[in-house]
Residue, then its C-alpha position, 0 to 999 in steps of 0.5 A: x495378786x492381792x489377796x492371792x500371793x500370800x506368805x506361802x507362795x512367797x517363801x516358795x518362791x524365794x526358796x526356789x532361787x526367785x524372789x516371791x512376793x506377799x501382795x499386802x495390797x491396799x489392805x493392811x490388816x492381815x500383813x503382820x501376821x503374814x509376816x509371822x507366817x513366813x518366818x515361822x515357814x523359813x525357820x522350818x527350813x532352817x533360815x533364820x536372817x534379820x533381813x526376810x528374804x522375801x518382799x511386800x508388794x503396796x498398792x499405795x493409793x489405798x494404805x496408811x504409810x506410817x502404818x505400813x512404816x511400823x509393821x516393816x521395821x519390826x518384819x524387815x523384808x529383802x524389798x518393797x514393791x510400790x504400786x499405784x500412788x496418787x501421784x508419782x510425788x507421794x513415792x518419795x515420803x514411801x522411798x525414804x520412809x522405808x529406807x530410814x525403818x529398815x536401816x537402806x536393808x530393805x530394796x526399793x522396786x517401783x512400778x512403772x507403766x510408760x517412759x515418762x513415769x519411768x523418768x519422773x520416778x527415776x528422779x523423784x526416787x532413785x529406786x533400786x528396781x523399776x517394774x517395767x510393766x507392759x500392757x499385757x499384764x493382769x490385774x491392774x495396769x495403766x489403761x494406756x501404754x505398750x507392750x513390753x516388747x517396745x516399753x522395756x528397751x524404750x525404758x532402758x534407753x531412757x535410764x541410760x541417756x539419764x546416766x540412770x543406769x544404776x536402777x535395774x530393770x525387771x520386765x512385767x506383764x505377758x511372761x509366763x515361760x521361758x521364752x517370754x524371760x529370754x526375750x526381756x533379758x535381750x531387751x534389757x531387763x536384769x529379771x522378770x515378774x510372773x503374776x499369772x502364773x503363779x496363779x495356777x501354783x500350789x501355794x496360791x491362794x486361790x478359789x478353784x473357779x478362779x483357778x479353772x478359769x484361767x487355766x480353760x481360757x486361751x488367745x488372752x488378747x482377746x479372751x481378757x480384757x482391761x476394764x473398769x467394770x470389775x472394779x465397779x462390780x466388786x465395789x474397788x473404786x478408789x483406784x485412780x482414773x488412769x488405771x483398769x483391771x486386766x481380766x477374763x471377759x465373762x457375763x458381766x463384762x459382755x452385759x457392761x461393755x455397750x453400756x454402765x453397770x446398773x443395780x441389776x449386774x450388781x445383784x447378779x454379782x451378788x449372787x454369782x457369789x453365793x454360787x462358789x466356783x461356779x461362779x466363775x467361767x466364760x458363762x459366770x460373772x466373778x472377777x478373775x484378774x489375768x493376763x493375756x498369757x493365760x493361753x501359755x498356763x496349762x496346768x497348775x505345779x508346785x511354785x518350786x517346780x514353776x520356778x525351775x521349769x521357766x529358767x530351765x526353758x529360758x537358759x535353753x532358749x538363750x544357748x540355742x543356735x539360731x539360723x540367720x535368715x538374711 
């Protein structure tokens, strides 16, 4: 969602009853005036707090820590998302970097991808939050590791034989309704994380062909794909190796995948650019980062409405009466 999620999807969010999230990403360069964008939109609304009831979402192999460290002690945020490191170590000056600027206001979430670096953060870091990330998610992801039907219970188990069970537990990767957000809740979660969604809100930063493209595609397990042939096209390589990027198989996927990407798919690249949304659609070459829950997102809403619409599908999921079949 870097890029995309922004000041006003995040106050949308958090003003529908969620927590929304501005994805600062690996690029810092726009966070503060982002953060000026987001008070300035909560004060519209009459909410004025010392602690903005929003987050800060950090890719942290790609960002200076003391930068970020200055620009959160003058925007206080309700929590931090750290995504990412070079090595799981590198959280620990980020964990006590942030609790010492922001006074322990600040809430520390931290994404994980399997059992083993759910433990090692866990001790490294004491986090408020671990992101359970499944493999189902868009966007970036560890290239290996299980679906959130067996990463998250695994994970819960884990934290509790740990005597961990303080941390709380948010589910991530192939949620996009209520069902999905039933579902995480029996398996231990306390909340889940949507990012494919919210592409398809309102205030979603967002090109039109992006947009369509997710909203055209469906069966997303074989309709996306994770990859590291976007990265290379757009020119991201800095990721670590252990990662790949989840997105819809297009032209440039198809003329990479038996073979590596040469000079001539990077000019085509260049060039889809030129062409604006256009450039994007089963036919097109332009990134479009989602996740396999791509076939559950019909039609693009207001992030309020979104909000209200999952937790409305996830309460009547749970109360629902079910027959046994045994």
């Amino acid at each position: 969602m870097r890029l995309i999620a922004l000041a006003p999807l995040a106050v949308a969010v958090s003003q529908a009853g969620g927590l929304g999230f501005i994805a600062a990403g690996s690029d810092l360069t726009d966070l503060t005036n982002q953060m000026k964008h987001a008070k300035a939109l909560l004060f519209e609304n009459h909410i004025k707090s010392e602690v903005l009831p929003i987050g800060v979402g950090f890719i942290n192999w790609g960002i200076d820590l003391q930068l970020a460290l200055d620009i959160l002690a003058n925007n206080i945020p309700a929590a931090v998302w750290f995504f990412a490191p070079e090595r799981n170590q590198d959280l620990v000056r980020w964990t006590s970097g942030v609790r010492n600027v922001t006074q322990g206001k600040t809430k520390i979430w931290i994404q994980i991808g399997t059992v083993a670096e759910a433990v090692e953060v866990a001790n490294l870091c004491n986090p408020d939050v671990l992101v359970v990330q499944g493999a189902d998610a868009g966007g970036h992801g560890l290239e290996r590791g299980a679906g959130i039907i067996t990463l998250l219970p695994e994970v819960a188990d884990a934290m509790q034989a740990m005597g961990k069970s303080n941390i709380n537990l948010v589910a991530a990767g192939g949620i996009a309704e209520g069902r999905g957000v039933a579902a995480c809740l029996a398996l231990g979660a306390e909340a889940v994380v949507m990012g494919t969604r919210f592409l398809a809100s309102e205030e979603a930063n967002i090109a039109k062909g992006y947009q369509d493209d997710v909203l055209n595609s469906s069966d997303g397990g074989v309709r996306t794909v994770r990859s590291k042939v976007y990265d290379t096209l757009r020119g991201t390589t800095g990721w670590p190796d252990r990662y790949g990027g989840r997105g819809i198989i297009n032209e440039s996927y198809m003329d990479a995948v038996n073979g590596e990407v040469t000079d001539e798919m990077k000019r085509l690249y260049e060039e889809a650019l030129m062409k604006g949304d256009e450039g994007w659609g089963e036919h097109g070459r332009l990134t479009a980062y989602a996740g396999t829950v791509v076939g559950l997102v019909h039609r693009v809403l207001p992030a309020r409405d979104i909000v209200s619409e999952v937790r409305s599908q996830a309460l009547q999921t749970l109360s629902r009466p079910h027959t046994s079949m045994l």
